[in-house]
N, C-alpha and C positions, 0 to 999 in steps of 0.2 A: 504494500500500500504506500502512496503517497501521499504525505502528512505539508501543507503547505500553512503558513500566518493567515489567520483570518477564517480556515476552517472549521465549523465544528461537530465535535467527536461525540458519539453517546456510546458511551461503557457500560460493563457488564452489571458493575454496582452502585448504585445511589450514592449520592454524597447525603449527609445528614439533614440538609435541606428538604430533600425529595426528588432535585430534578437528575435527571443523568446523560445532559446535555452540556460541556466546557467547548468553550472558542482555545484557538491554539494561539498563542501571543508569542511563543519563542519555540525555534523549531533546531536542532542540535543533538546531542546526547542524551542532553535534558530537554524537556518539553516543558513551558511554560504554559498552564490552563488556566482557565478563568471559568469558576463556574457560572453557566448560566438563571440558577436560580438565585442567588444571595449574592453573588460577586467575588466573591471567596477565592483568591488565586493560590496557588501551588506549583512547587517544580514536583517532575516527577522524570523515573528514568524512561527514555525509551523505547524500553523491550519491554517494561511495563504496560504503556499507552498500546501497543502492539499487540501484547497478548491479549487485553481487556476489553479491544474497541470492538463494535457489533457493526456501527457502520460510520460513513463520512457523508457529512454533505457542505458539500461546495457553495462555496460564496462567489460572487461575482469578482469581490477585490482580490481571493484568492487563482480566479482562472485567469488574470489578467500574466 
């Protein structure tokens, strides 16, 4: 998969808010997510974000 800024990702597990929808704000070894319910950002590793994600959907600023 192709993980590009502006992305966002829905994982396999909730964050404690409820939603399981993060925008991708920094894309490297680490991933930098912002979740989309609360705002709540995180690094996380990227084999992590990889095994967890269910799907991607593209943003316009990201297919540019």
């Amino acid at each position: 998969m192709e993980y590009k800024i502006g992305d966002v990702v829905r994982l396999k597990k909730k964050h404690p808010c409820g939603s399981f929808e993060w925008e991708i704000l920094r894309v490297g070894a680490d991933f930098r997510l912002k979740c989309l319910g609360c705002g709540h950002q995180i690094m996380i590793a990227r084999k992590l974000v990889e095994k967890n994600t269910k799907e991607i959907k593209k943003t316009k600023r990201s297919e540019e």
